[in-house]
N, C-alpha and C positions, 0 to 999 in steps of 0.2 A: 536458379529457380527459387532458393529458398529466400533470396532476397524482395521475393516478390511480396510475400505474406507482412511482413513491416510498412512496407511502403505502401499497400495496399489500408493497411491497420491507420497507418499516417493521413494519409490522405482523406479516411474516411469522418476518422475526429474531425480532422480541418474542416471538415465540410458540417457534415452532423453536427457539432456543436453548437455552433448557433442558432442551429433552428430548433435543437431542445431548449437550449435557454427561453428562446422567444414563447416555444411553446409554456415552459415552466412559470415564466413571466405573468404569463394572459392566465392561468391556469392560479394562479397567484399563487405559489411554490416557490418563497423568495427568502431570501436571511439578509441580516442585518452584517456589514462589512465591517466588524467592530473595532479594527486598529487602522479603521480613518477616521480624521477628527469630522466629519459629517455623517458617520455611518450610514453610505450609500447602499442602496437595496440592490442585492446580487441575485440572481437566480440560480433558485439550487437544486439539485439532484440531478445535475449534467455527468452523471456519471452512467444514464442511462446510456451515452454516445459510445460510453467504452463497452457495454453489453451487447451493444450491436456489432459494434466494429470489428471486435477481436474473435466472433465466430464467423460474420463474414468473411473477414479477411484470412483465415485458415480452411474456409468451405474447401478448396480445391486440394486439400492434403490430409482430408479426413483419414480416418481411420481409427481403431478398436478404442485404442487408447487417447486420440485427440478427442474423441467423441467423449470419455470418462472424465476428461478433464477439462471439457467446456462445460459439462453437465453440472459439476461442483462447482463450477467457476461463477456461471451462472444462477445457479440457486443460490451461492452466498450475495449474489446481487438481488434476488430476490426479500430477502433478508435486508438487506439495505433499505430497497425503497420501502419494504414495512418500518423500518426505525426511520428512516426521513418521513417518515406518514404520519405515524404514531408516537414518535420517541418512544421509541420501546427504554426499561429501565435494563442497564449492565447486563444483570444476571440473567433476567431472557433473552439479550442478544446473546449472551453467549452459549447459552443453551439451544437455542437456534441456530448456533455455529456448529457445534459438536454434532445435532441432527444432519444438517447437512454434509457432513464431513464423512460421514459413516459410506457412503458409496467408496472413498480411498482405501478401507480396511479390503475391500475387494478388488483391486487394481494387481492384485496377483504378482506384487515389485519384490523382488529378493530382500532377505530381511537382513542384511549386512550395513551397518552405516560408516563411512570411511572419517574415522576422526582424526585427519589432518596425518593421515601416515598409517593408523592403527584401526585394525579393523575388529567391529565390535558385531558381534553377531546375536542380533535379540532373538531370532524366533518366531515363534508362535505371539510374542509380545511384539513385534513390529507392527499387524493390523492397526493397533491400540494408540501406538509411537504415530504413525504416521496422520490420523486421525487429528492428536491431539498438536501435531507438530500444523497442518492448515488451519486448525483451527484460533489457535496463536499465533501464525501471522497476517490471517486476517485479522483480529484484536489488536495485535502491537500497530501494525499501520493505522491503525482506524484510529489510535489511540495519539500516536505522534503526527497531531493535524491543527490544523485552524489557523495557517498563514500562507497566504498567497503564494501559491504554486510549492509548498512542501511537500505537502505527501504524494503531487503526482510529480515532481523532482526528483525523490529520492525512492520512491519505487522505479523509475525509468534508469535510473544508476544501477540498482540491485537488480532489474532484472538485464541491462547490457551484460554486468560483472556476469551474472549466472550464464549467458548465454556464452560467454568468451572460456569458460569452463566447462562446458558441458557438449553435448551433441546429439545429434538425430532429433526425434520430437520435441525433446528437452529445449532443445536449442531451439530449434523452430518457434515454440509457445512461447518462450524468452525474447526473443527478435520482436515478433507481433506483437506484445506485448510492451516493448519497451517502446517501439515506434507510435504503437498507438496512444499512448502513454505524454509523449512527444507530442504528438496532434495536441490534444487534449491540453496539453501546459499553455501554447501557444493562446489560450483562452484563460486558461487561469495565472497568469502569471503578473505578477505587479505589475498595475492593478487591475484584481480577477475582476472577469466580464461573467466567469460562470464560477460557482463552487461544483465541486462531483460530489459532494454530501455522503452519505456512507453507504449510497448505492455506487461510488464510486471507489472509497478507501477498503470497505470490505471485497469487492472485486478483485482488485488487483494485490492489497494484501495476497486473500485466495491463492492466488493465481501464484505469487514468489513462492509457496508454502509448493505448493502443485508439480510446478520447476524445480524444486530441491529436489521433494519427493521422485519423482520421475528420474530424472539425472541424474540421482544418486549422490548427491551435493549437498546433505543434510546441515553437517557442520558446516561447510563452510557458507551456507544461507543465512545459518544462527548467529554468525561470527557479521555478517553484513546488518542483521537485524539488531546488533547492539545497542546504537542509540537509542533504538524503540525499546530495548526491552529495560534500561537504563531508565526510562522515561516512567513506563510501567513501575516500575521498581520503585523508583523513588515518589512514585503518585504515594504508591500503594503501604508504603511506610509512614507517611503523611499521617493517615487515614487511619492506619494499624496504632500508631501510637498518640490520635488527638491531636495534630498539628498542624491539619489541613484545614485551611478557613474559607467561608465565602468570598467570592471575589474574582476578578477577572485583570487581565495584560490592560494594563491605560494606555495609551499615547498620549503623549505630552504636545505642548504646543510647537515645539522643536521639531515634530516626528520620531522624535526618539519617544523607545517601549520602557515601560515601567513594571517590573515585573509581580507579576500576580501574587497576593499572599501566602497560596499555598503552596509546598516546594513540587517541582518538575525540570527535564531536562532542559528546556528553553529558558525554565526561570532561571536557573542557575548560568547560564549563558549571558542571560539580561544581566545578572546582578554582577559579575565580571567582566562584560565590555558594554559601551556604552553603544545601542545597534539601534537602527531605523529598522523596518519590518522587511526590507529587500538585503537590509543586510544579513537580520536574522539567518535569512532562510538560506542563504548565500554560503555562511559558519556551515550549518548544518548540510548543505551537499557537500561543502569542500570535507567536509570528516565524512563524509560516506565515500565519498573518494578516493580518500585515503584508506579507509577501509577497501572498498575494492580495490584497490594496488595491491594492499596487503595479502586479498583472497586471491588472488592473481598470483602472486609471487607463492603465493606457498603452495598453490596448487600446483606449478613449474616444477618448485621441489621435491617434493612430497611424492 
């Protein structure tokens, strides 16, 4: 039965999806495809397919808690479509995360977090932890994006891994999530027909953060979240010390990417192999991959 909720999630992107595009389209709700050499107009915030998808497709197994954690899921999609509307700037999206976030402090989850074998017991400071733990990884996904079929690629890896460790709701939201996830690539995937805009990344971000928390898989979420927070890191050092310049990824007339002035985890990718944009993003599942082997294997141990 619980098989049915993914396939359900799957089906519905496949379908949904292009009729948001269309809509997004007519609506003129489009972005420029900037690492093709003709910057084709895509249509954006097809990420509304996955806010539909993934409560309908769990309606038949509701309960206290799936209802708690569609409620977040969806208001950080709310949030989304305000930054795909408005470009909201950084620091009010993310203070508009942290509002949102605040219904987890009340999700009534044991405050115990299993770090890879040792158990760390926060307390009365877990509301706060788990909070700030959705709240960042809806940001790091949002943050590790802008090539075709990336961040709903490696969200649908992180949230299978979670689901292959985890159980009961956990698993279920994990499963739906990852297929619907799936649907949805099927449209964005070299070369995207729709972007999901960050009514889309902040969603399903969300939602990984959600599945930890619930599951009880905190570390080993954080540990799948590397690359993004890697990515964060080295923005944010850029920035911190004067080193982050104007400027954007080129494509060359080859197809090969030219990596952006300012340092990031992709740039640093660019500037050590020489990659077209499907291969980019290609690198970057195969290390999420391998990260999930990795969360896999030690969760067997451990």
């Amino acid at each position: 039965m619980i098989a049915a909720a993914p396939l359900i999630g799957l089906t519905l992107t496949l379908i949904l999806t292009p009729y948001v595009a269309t809509r997004m389209k007519r609506a003129g709700i489009i972005g420029r495809d900037i690492h093709k050499m003709n910057q084709p107009e895509v249509a954006e915030m097809g990420g509304i397919a996955i806010l539909l998808a993934i409560p309908l497709a769990l309606s038949p197994f509701m309960d206290e808690k799936i209802v708690g954690v569609l409620t977040v899921f969806l208001l950080f999609g709310v949030v989304g479509i305000i930054d795909d509307l408005t470009n909201l700037r950084q620091l009010h999206k993310v203070v508009l995360s942290l509002l949102v976030s605040v219904p987890v402090a009340f999700f009534g989850i044991a405050p115990e977090v299993d770090i890879f074998g040792y158990t760390l017991n926060l307390g009365v400071l877990y509301p706060v932890f788990a909070v700030l733990f959705v709240t960042g990884s809806a940001n790091l996904v949002n943050m590790l994006a802008g090539f075709n079929g990336l961040e709903i690629g490696t969200s649908a890896i992180i949230l299978g891994i979670l689901a292959l460790i985890t159980d009961g709701n956990a698993r279920l939201i994990a499963l739906t999530g990852m297929g619907t996830a799936l649907g949805f690539l099927w449209w964005n995937r070299y070369p995207a027909r729709v972007f999901p805009g960050d009514t889309g990344t902040l969603g399903l971000g969300a939602l990984i953060g959600l599945v930890a928390i619930t599951g009880k898989v905190e570390a080993y979420a954080a540990l799948l979240l590397l690359p993004h927070f890697l990515d964060f890191t080295i923005k944010a050092t850029g920035v911190r010390f004067g080193v982050r310049r104007h400027g954007r990824t080129r494509i060359l007339p080859d197809g090969t990417l030219q990596a952006p002035p300012y340092p990031s985890f992709l740039g640093t990718i660019m500037r050590k192999v020489r990659v077209t944009e499907p291969k980019l993003v290609a690198i970057v599942w195969l290390i999420e991959l391998t990260l999930g082997l990795l969360v896999w294997a030690l969760h067997q141990l451990l």
